[in-house]
Structure formats: structure tokens, C-alpha cells
C-alpha positions as CSV (number, residue, x, y, z in Angstrom):
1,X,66.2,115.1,-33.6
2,X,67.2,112.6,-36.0
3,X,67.1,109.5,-36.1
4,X,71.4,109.1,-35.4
5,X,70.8,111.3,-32.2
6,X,68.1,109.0,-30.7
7,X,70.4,106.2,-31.0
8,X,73.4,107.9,-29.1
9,X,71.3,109.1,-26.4
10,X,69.6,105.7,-26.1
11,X,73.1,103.8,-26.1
12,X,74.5,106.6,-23.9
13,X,71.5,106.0,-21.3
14,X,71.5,102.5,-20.8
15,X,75.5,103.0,-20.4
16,X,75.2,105.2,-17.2
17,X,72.6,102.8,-16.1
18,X,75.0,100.1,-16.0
19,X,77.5,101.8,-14.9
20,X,76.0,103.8,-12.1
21,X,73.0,102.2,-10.8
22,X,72.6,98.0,-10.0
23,X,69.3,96.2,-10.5
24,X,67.3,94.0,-8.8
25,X,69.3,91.0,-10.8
26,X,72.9,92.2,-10.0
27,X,71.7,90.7,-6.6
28,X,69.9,87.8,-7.8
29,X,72.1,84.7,-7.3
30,X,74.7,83.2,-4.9
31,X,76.8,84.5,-2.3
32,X,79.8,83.5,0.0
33,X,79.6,84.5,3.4
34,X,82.6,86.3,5.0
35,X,83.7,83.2,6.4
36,X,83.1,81.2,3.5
37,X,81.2,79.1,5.8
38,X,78.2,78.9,4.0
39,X,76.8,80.2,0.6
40,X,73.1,82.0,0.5
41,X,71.0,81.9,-2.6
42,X,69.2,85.5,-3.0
43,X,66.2,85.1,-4.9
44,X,62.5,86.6,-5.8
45,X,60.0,85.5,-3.2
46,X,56.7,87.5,-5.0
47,X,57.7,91.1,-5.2
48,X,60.7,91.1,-2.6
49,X,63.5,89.3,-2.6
50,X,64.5,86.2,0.1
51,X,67.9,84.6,0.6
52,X,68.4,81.1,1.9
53,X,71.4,78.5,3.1
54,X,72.4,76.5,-0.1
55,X,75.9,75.2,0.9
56,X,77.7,75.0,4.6
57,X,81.7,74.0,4.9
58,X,80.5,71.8,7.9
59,X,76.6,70.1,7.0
60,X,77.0,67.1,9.5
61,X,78.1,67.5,13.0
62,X,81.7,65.9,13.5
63,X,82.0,66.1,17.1
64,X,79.8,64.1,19.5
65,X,79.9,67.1,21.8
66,X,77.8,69.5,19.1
67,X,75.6,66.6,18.0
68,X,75.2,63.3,16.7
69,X,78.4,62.5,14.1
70,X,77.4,62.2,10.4
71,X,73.7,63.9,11.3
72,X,72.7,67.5,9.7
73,X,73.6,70.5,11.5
74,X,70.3,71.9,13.2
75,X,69.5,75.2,14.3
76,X,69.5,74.7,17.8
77,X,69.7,78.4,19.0
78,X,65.9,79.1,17.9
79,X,63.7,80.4,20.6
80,X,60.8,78.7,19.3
81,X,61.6,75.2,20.5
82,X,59.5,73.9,17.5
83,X,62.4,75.2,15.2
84,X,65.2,73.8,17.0
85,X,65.2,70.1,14.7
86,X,64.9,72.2,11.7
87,X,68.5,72.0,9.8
88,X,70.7,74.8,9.1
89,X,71.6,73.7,5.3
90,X,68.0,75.2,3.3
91,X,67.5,77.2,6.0
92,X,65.8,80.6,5.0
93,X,67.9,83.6,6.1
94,X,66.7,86.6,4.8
95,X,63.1,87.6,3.8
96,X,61.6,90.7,2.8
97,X,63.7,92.8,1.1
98,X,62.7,95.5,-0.9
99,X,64.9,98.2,-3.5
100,X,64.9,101.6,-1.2
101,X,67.6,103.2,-3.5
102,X,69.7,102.6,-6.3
103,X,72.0,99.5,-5.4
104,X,70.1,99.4,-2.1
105,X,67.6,97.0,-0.3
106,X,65.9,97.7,2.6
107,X,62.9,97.1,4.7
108,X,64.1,93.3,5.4
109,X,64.9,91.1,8.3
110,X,67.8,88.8,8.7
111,X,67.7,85.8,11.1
112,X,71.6,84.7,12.4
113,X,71.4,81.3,13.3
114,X,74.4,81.6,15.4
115,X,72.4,83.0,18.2
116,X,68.9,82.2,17.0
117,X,68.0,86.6,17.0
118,X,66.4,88.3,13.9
119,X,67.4,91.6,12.9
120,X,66.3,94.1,10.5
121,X,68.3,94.5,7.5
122,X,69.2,96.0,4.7
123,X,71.7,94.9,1.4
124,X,74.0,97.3,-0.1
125,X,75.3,96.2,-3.4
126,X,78.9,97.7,-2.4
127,X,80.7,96.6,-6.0
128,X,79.8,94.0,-8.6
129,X,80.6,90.9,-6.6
130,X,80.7,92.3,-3.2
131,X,77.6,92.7,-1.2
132,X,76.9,94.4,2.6
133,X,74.5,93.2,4.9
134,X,73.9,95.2,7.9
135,X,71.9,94.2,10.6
136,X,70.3,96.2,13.1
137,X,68.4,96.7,16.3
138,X,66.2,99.7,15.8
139,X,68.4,102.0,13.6
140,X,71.0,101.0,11.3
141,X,73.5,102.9,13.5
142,X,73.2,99.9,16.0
143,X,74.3,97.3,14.4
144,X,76.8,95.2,12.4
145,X,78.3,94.8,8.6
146,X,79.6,91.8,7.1
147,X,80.2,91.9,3.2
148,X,79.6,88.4,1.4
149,X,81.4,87.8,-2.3
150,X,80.2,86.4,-5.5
């Protein structure tokens, strides 16, 4: 082949690469949550990737019957009563995830501090800038999807 041909077939591979297929850095960065309550940081944690709270719509309780005003929001729904002062905003979310298939990570758990219950979990790169995480008891059948935006 010459030269010429090589070059096509490189520029034509790396096309259908970036059109078809999402890497481990399309997912990299942050995300809003559905409710644009909060905004999660995905990032590398060794070989797998981790997601944490870097922003909340509400960091300080406002309402003396949730907490003290003006003080961080904690996550009180823990079952381990040592976690329960620990506060929601730098909170670590998801941990573990690992690519299972093209746009795809699985093998991961996700912890919802609304009722203080980890699930397992896996990300779906849906579209660039839209991002599925379903959570799951057992099998993904049993669970629940909510898609998060760039």
C-alpha cells in the first residue's frame, strides 16, 4: 500500500472511533444531576473511575427543622452512625467503575445519600453530554435510571 493509502485508512479509523465508540475521557469531568441539585466530579481513582459531590443548590441547612441554619448539609441517612456528621458537599458517590463495553461502565457501586443505600451501578454514556446511571439491586432489571448533563 502506499504511503497515500495508509494515511486515509488511518484518518478514516480514528474517525469511526470518534464517532462510534466514547473513551474513558468523554466521561471524565463534571456532571449535573437530573435535578440540577448537585454537580458530581467523575474522575480516575487508580485504574477505575470514582465520582464525588462538588456543588449542591442547598450546602447549608435553611430550615431549623432539617438542621442547624447556615451549617453544612450532613448525610444523616447513613447506617453507619459514624458517617452521619460527615457532609454531603465532597461527599464520594460513586466508586469503582470499570469500561465493560464501548461507551459503557460497569462493575461499580453508587451510594444515594437520600436514603443512605448503596447500589450497584453502571454508566452509560447515552450521547456526548448526557450520561445514564442505573442503579440496581441484584440485576440491572431491578432498578432505576436517571440521566445527568454536562
Amino acid at each position: 500500500m502506499s504511503h497515500r493509502c495508509l494515511t486515509c485508512c488511518a484518518v478514516i479509523a480514528l474517525a469511526a472511533t470518534a464517532a462510534f465508540g466514547a473513551g474513558t475521557g468523554d466521561i471524565l469531568g463534571i456532571w449535573k444531576t437530573d435535578r440540577d441539585e448537585s454537580k458530581v466530579e467523575i474522575f480516575r481513582c487508580g485504574e477505575k473511575l470514582c465520582g464525588k459531590i462538588i456543588w449542591l443548590k442547598k450546602p447549608y441547612y435553611t430550615d431549623s427543622s432539617e438542621g442547624e441554619v447556615g451549617t453544612p448539609v450532613l448525610e444523616r441517612k447513613n447506617p453507619d452512625s459514624a458517617l452521619k456528621s460527615r457532609p454531603i458537599l465532597g461527599l464520594r458517590l460513586l466508586e469503582g467503575f470499570t469500561e465493560a463495553a464501548d461507551s459503557t461502565w460497569g462493575n461499580g457501586t453508587c451510594y444515594d445519600p437520600r436514603n443512605g443505600k448503596t447500589y450497584r451501578a453502571k454508566l452509560h454514556l447515552v450521547a456526548p453530554g448526557r450520561l445514564e446511571l442505573r442503579g440496581y439491586m441484584g440485576i440491572p432489571l431491578l432498578g432505576r435510571s436517571t440521566v445527568w448533563a454536562r
